[in-house]
N, C-alpha and C positions, 0 to 999 in steps of 0.2 A: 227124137232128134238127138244126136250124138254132137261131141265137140270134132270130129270125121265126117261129118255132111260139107257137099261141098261147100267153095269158100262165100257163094252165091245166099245160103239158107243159113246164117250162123245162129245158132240158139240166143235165147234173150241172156240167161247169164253168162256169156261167150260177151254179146254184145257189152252189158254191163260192166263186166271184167275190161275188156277193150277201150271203153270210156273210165276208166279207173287206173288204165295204165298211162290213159294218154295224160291225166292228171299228174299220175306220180313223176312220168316221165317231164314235165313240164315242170314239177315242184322241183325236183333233182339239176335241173339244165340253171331254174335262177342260184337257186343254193350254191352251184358251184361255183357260177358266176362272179355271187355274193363272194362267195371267201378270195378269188382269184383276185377278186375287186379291193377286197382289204389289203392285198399284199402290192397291188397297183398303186390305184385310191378311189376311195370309193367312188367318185363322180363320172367312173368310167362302168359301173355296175350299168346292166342293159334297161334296167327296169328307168332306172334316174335319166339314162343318157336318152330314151325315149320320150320317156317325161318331159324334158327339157325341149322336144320336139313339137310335142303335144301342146305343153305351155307356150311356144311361140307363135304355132298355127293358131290358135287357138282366138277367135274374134274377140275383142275390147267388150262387149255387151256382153260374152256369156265369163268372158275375167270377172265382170264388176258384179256380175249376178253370182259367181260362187264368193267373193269377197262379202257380197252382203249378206249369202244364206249360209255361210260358213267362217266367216272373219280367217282366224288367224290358222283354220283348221283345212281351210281352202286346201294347201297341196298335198294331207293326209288322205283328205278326200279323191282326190285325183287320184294318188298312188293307188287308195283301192279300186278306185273304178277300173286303172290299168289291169291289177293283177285280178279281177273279176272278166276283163275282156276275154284277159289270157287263160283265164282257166278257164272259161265257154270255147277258143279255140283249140286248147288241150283236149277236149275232150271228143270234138268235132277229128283232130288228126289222129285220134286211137281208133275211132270207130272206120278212119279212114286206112287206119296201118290195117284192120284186119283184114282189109279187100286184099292192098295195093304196102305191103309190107315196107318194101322200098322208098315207096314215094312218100308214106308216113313219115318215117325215119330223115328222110329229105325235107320233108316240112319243118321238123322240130333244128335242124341244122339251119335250115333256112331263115328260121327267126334269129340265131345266131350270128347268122350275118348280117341281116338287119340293124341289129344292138353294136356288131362291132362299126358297121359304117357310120349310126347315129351317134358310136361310141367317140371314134375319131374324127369327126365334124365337127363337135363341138366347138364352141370361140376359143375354149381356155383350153387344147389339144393340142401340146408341143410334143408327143410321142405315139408312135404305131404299136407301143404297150398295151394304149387305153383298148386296143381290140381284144386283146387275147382274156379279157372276162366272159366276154358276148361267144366269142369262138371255143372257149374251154366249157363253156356251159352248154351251147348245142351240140356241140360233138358228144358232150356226156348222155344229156337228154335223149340224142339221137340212136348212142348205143343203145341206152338202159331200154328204150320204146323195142326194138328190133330185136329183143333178147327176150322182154314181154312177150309180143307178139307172139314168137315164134313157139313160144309154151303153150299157146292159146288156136295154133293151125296146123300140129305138129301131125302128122297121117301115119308114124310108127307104129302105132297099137291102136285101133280104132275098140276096143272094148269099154268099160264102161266106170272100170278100176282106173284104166290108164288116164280115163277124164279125169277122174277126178284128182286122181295122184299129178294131172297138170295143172289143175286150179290149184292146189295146194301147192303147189311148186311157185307157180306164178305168184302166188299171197306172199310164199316168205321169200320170192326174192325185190318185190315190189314194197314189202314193208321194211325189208334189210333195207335198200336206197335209200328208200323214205326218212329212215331213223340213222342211218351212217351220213347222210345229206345233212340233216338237223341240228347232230355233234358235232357237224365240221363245219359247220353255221356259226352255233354256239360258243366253239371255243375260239374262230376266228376273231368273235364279237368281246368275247371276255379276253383276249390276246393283246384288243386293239391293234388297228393299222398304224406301222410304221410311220405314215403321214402324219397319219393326227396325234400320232404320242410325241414325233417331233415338234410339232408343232405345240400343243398345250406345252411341253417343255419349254419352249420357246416364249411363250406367255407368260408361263410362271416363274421364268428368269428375269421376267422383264420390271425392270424398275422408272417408276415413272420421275422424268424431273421433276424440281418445283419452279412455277409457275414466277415471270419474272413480273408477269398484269396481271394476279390473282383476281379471281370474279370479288367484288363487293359483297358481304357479308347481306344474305338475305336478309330483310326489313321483320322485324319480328313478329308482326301485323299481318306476314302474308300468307300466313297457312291461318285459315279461319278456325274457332273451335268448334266447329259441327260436326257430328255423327252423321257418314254416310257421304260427306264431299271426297272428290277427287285429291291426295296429296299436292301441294303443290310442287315436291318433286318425287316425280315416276319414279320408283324403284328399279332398275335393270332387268330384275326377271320381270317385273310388269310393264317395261316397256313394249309398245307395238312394235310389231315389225311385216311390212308388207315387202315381199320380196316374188324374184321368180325362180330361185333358186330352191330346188327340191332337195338336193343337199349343200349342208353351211359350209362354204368352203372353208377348211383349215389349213390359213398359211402360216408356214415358218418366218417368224421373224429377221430370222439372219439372214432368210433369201429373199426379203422384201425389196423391192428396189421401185423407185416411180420416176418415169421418163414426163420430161415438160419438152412439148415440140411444136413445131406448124406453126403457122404465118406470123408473121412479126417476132416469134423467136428468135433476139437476136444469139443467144449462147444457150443451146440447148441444156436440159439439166440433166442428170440423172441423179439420185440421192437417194441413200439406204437411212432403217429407221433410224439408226444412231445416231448419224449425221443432222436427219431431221429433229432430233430430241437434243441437239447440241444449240439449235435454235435460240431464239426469244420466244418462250414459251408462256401463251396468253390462256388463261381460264377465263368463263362465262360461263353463263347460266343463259340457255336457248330454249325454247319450246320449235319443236319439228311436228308438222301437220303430212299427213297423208291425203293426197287428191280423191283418194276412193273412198273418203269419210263422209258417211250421210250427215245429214242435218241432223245434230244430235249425239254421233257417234262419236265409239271412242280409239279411234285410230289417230293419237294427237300426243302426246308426253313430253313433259320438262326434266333439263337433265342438266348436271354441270360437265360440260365437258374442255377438255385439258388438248390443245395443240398448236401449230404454228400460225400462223395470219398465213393464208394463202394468197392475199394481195402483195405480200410482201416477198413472197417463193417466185411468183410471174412478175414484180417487177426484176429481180436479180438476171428476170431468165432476159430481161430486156421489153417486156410485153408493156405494150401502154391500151389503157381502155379507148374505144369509138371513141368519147369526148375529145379525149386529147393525139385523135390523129390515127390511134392502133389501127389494121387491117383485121383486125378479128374483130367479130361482134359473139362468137359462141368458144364458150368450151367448153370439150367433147372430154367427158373424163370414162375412161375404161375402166372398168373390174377386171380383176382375174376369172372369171365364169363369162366373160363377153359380155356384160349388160354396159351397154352407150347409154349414158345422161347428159342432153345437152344446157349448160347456162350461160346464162347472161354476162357476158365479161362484164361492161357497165356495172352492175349488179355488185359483182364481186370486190371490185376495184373502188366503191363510192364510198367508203367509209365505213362499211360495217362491218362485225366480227364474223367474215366469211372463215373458217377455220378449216385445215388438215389433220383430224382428229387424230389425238391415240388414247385417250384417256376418256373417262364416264362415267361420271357419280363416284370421282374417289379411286378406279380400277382401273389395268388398262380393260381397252374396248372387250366385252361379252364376243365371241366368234359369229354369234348370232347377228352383231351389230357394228361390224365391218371390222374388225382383228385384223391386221396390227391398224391398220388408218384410213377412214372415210372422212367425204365433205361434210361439213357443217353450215348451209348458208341460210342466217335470218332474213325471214318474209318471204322466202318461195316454196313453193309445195316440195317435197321429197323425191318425183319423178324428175324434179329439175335442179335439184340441186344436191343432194343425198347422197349420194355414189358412197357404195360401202364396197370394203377390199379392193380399192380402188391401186390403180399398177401406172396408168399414164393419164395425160392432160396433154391434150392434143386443142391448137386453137385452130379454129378453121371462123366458116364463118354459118348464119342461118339459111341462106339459100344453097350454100353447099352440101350442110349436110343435115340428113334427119336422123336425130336422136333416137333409138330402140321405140319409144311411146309415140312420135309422132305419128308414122305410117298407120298406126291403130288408130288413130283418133282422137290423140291427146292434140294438145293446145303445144308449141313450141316453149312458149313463155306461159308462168305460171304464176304469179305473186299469192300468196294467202290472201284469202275473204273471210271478213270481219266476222265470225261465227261466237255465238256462247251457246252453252248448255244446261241444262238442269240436273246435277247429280241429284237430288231427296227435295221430295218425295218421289219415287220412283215411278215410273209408270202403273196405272192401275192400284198404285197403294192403297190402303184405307188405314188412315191417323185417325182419331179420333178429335172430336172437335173440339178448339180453344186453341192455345199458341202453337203455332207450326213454323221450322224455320225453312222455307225453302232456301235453296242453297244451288250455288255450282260454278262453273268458270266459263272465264270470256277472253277470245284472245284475236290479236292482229298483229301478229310477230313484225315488228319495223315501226310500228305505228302506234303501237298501245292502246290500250279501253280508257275512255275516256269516262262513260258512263253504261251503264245496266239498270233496265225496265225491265219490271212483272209485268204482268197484267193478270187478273182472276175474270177468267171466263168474258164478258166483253164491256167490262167497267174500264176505266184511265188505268193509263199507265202509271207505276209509283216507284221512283225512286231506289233503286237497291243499293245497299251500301257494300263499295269495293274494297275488300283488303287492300294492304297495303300494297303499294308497284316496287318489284324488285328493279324490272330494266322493260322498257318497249319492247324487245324482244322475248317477253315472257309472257304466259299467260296470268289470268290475273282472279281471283276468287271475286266471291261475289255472296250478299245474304240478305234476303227479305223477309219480316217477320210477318207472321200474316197471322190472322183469326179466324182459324176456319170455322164456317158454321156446317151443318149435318146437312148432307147432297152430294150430288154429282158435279166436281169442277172442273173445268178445263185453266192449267196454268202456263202461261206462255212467254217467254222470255225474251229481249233482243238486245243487242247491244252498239254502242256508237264508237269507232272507233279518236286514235288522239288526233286524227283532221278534223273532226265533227262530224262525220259521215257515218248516218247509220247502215245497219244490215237490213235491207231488202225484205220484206214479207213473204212474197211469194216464192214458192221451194222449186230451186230447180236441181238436174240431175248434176253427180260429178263428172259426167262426159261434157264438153272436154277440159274443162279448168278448175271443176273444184262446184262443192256444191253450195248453195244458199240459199235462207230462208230462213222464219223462225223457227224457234224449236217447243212444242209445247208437248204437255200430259196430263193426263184425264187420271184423275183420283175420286175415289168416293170415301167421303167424312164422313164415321160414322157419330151416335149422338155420345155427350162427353161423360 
């Protein structure tokens, strides 16, 4: 069998070669995409702008199930699963170009178009740019396949030389692609997008005021001396971050602008960062919880963060809380990537350091963690009060409108449940028997810990002793000394928050408001 049998019989390394073109042809279409994407930005790249599709359709049960079997790694994981889809389709439209050459070639355009529609749909898509990645990439793809192909059904020399001198043809111009695709990858990436170099410039011009309500100097008591507890304040690169944004958006500072509107508005605002940093700028020390936190887990972190009272931004704008009369009971604050978080006006307006961040642990905000300004509000989970790179603050109300998370199957309204943890001994440890300090933190952001119970295995509950409390809206350590003797323990932890209400025993799920229960670990002591 020759590479000249009709196009009916192709030889297996004809087939082969064909599922390798539709590959390269597929690698070259994102690649080009990628670079067209840098000089865009990148959130208009096909692969992202799909993703962001994927992640929307996508059911609340199987979000919470890659949050729990992937934490923080959730949308790397996703990205591969996409470019795994795609390269199982790549290889499916090679073996389809060698029938139907045309229609191949039309497939790989056709995802093109795809990416450009999902490209310009997007929430944050103020331009018919964001296409031209999606469309400069399948038109590439599209050639590069049709130009494959045609090495691989060519009927000029049907002898035996001329195969082979087409498979050789076809290799180096499929590994030229391949490798001129990768350079122009690479040096787009080591180039940096204009976006994001304006932007980090933007950031690293940016000087933070100082604070004219500095937070209180934390209580010296409140970081415990144990090996193995949680800090009690999160580092930035160690803070969580649960998000659905597949890339971090980076915005320029000098084009930041945040619009305050809708009902009861009586002067609408708009205001850039400057304006905002020209404020009464108030520091605290907050602990932010994440709703998709098991029992136990560590989607939770304390930070000191630096911004304006956002009670004090909506009353300028004219807005008064339900208590006193307002038409609003929700506000709908927008990101620049589309994500809608609805909260509580009440909530915001009742006295506590609801805040419009720009500042965290000392910096301005990480990109990762809303750059240039996100909400800050203690006692509510982060799907309802968190809004990071947030752009407007729209007040409507809860029957009018549902928040991004509602329709999934979140809870509208979300407060924080009374949760503690046990950082040491770890799950499954094995200490050795005599003093053991178990250790870890308890928190009820608004409310404070009042108290922290052990328990070993299913003797009383004993006492544990609380660092010291920096502010009710913090988490709060915790340390019991305990005797282990040589076995198998189970240690279980709960805590009572500052009403006197404990936490609940039995565990239930984070859909849809957060989850609770105790938290316990199984250690075996071994003999001392």
């Amino acid at each position: 069998m020759t590479l000249s049998e009709p196009p009916g019989q192709p030889t297996r390394t004809v087939r082969l070669l064909a599922a390798v073109g539709g590959l390269i042809a597929g690698y070259v279409s994102l690649a080009v995409a990628d670079v067209a994407a840098f000089w865009v930005r990148p959130e208009a790249s096909p692969v992202t702008a799909v993703g962001d599709v994927v992640v929307d359709q996508t059911p609340a049960a199987v979000k919470e199930w890659a949050i729990r079997e992937f934490g923080e790694s959730d949308k790397t994981v996703l990205l591969l699963g996409i470019l795994v889809i795609l390269g199982v389709l790549a290889v499916g439209i090679g073996l389809l170009a060698l029938r139907r050459r045309l229609l191949g070639s039309a497939a790989v355009a056709a995802f093109g178009v795809i990416g450009a529609v999902a490209a310009v749909t997007r929430p944050d898509s103020d331009s018919a740019l964001d296409a031209v990645p999606s469309l400069a990439g399948g038109a590439a793809g599209a050639a590069l396949l049709y130009g494959l192909t045609g090495l691989l059904t060519r009927r000029a020399d049907t002898s035996s030389g001329a195969a082979r001198a087409d498979r050789r043809s076809f290799l180096v111009v499929a590994a030229s692609a391949g490798l001129a695709a990768t350079g122009a990858a690479a040096l787009a990436r080591a180039a940096g997008s204009p976006v994001e170099q304006n932007a980090a410039a933007s950031r690293s011009a940016l000087r933070l005021p100082r604070p004219a309500s500095p937070a209180p100097a934390v209580p010296a008591g409140a970081q415990l001396p144990v090996p193995g507890i949680g800090p009690f304040v999160t580092p930035n690169r160690d803070f969580y971050r649960v998000d659905t944004a597949l890339v971090v958006p980076r915005v320029n500072a000098d084009r930041w602008r945040l619009r305050v509107h809708g009902s009861g508005v009586r002067e609408e605002l708009t205001v850039t960062l400057r304006e905002l940093m020209t404020r009464r700028v108030v520091e605290r020390d907050i602990t932010l919880a994440c709703v998709s936190n098991e029992v136990g887990g560590s989607l939770v972190g304390n930070a000191r963060w630096l911004g304006v009272s956002l009670a004090d931004l909506l009353r300028e704008a004219g807005v008064r809380p339900p208590s006193e009369g307002g038409p609003a009971d929700q506000l709908v604050a927008r990101s620049v990537d589309g994500m809608t978080i609805g909260t509580p006006v009440e909530q915001v307006m009742d006295g506590r350091d609801a805040l419009l961040a720009f500042g965290m642990n000392g910096e301005p905000l990480p990109f990762a963690h809303g750059f240039p300004v996100r909400m800050v509000v203690p006692g509510l989970y982060g799907y309802v009060s968190a809004c990071k790179w947030i752009e407007s603050i729209e007040l409507t109300t809860f029957a009018a409108y549902d928040a991004y998370w509602v329709p999934r199957g979140w809870a509208a309204q979300a407060p924080v449940k009374t949760q503690s943890r046990i950082d040491t001994p770890r799950a499954l440890a094995r200490p050795a028997a005599g003093p053991v300090m178990i250790a870890g933190v308890a928190w009820a952001q608004h409310r404070g810990i009042r108290r922290v119970e052990v328990r070993i295995d299913d003797g009383p509950w004993q006492p544990a002793r609380l660092a010291a409390e920096d502010t009710v809206d913090t988490w709060r350590q915790w340390v019991y000394p305990w005797t282990a003797t040589p076995g198998r323990h189970t240690l279980t932890v709960r805590a009572t928050d500052g009403t006197g209400v404990t936490q609940p025993e039995q565990r239930t799920d984070v859909v849809p408001d957060g989850a609770q229960g105790y938290h316990s670990v199984v250690v075996t002591v071994g003999e001392g």
